[in-house]
C-alpha positions, 0 to 999 in steps of 0.5 A: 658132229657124230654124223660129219664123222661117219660122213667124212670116213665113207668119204675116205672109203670111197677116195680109197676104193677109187685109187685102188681103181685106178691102180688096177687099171694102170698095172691090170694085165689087159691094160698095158701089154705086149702080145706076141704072135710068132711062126718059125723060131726055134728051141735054143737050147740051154744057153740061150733065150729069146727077150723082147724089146720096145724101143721108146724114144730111142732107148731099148725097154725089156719086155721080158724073156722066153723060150721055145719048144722043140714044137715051135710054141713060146713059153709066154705069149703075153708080158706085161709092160709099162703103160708109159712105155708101151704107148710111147714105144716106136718099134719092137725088137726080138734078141737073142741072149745069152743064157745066164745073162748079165749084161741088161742091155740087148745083144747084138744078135737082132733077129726079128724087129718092126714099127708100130702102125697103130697098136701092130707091129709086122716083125721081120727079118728084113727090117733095119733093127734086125738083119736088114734083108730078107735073103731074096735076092740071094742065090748059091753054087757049089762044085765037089772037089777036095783040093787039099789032097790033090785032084782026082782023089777022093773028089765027091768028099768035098764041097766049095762054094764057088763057081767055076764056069766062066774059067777062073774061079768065082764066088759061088754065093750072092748073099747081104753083108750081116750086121754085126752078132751074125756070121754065114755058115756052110753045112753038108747033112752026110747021113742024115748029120750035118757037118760045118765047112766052116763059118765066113763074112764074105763069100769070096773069102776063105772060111774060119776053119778047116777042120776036116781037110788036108794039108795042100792049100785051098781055094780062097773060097768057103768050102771044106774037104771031109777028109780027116777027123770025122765027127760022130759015126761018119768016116771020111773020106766019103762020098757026100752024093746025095746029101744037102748043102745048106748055107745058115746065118749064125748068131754070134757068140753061137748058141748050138754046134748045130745049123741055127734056125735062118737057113736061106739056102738049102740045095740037094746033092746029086745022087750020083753027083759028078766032081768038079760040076757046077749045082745050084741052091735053092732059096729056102725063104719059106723056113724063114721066121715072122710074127706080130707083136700087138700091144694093149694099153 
């Protein structure tokens, strides 16, 4: 009996020792994880972070939030997951989030996702859980001119995105409908400063706002006239010859004054530059972000 005893407690020892086994192999980081492998994404500051998400039978699963620093380079690269998760997963989506949050379900604002093939998933922008374009067919105009104090007045202190040409004002810009948690937004860098024209939907449609124009009305276009309540150091009226239009896509709710990083279009101004003249913008589709997500289980 005494041999059966020390028989059977090594029995146990050995059933214990390969539960604990099996246990290590369930949860162990190389087991089941997501690692990400990300170009171009931004530092968003105090009010915001990044959160990964898999989507397993349709339903979003966090995989974890991050930030980024102003060289580009994530703060976690690797974030362990749910092995049932992880291999019934179909797609990964990165979010941009609210910081602090309290809401655990992803924003609206989507910007990069794709399908697993395999153990990869190839991130994009142009995918249908993201923005569901990569902005290649897109293509801007702008005039100077500022009509809200009258013509031939301060005319190199303004800009409009529309299009002149044909003799009737047209939309300058040729940009995708957004899903909803993103808007486009209008920049001019006046002295090395960027300062907005204005947030906007449609590009045949007037902007949000007007915060540096005057009182005589504007196109139905997005544009500003730089004329009154200069930000910073800058004063207006000014001349924004040589400077750069940029057209940005924004998050929304917005996490920075500044431009976000999606910045499509991006054109120089002349120096000098000629009021009431048609400049074209380039694509800007190199500044764009994208990335793997791989996952391990």
């Amino acid at each position: 009996m005494k041999y059966l005893s020390i028989i059977a407690a090594f029995a146990l020892l050995f059933v214990i020792g390969c539960s604990d086994d099996d246990d290590n192999n369930m949860t162990g980081p190389t087991a089941s994880e997501i690692t990400l492998n990300i170009l171009g994404l931004e530092d968003l500051g105090t009010n915001a972070r990044y959160e990964g998400w898999l989507i397993v039978n349709g339903t979003p699963v966090t995989t974890g939030k991050f930030t980024v620093n102003s060289s580009g380079e994530l703060s976690e690269t690797m974030f362990p997951v749910n092995q049932t998760d992880i291999m019934n997963a179909s797609a990964f989506v990165l979010t941009v989030e609210p910081h602090p949050d309290n809401d655990p379900a992803p924003s609206d604002v989507h910007i990069l996702a794709g399908d697993f093939s395999g153990n990869n998933a190839t991130l994009t922008l142009s995918h249908g859980a993201a923005l569901g374009d990569d902005f290649s067919n897109s293509s801007g105009s702008y005039i100077l001119a500022t009509p809200t104090d009258g013509s031939n007045t301060n005319e190199n202190s303004g800009i409009w995105f529309l299009d002149p040409s044909s003799g009737t004002p047209m939309a300058g810009l040729d940009l995708p409908t957004l899903p909803a948690g993103w808007m486009y937004e209008g920049w001019v860098v006046i002295d090395g400063i960027p300062v907005t024209t204005g947030k906007f939907t449609m590009a045949d449609m007037a902007d949000d706002s007007a915060p540096y124009s005057s009182t005589m009305a504007a196109p139905p276009f997005p544009g500003e006239d730089f004329l009154l309540n200069a930000p910073g150091n800058l004063t207006f009226p000014t001349d924004i010859s040589g400077g750069t239009a940029v057209i940005s896509v924004e998050p929304e709710p917005d996490n920075s004054a500044n431009p976000f990083l999606l910045k499509p279009l991006v054109g120089g101004i002349p120096d000098p530059a000629m009021d009431h003249t048609l400049y074209l913008m380039n694509l800007n589709l190199s500044s764009l972000p994208t990335g793997t997500a791989i996952r391990a289980y």
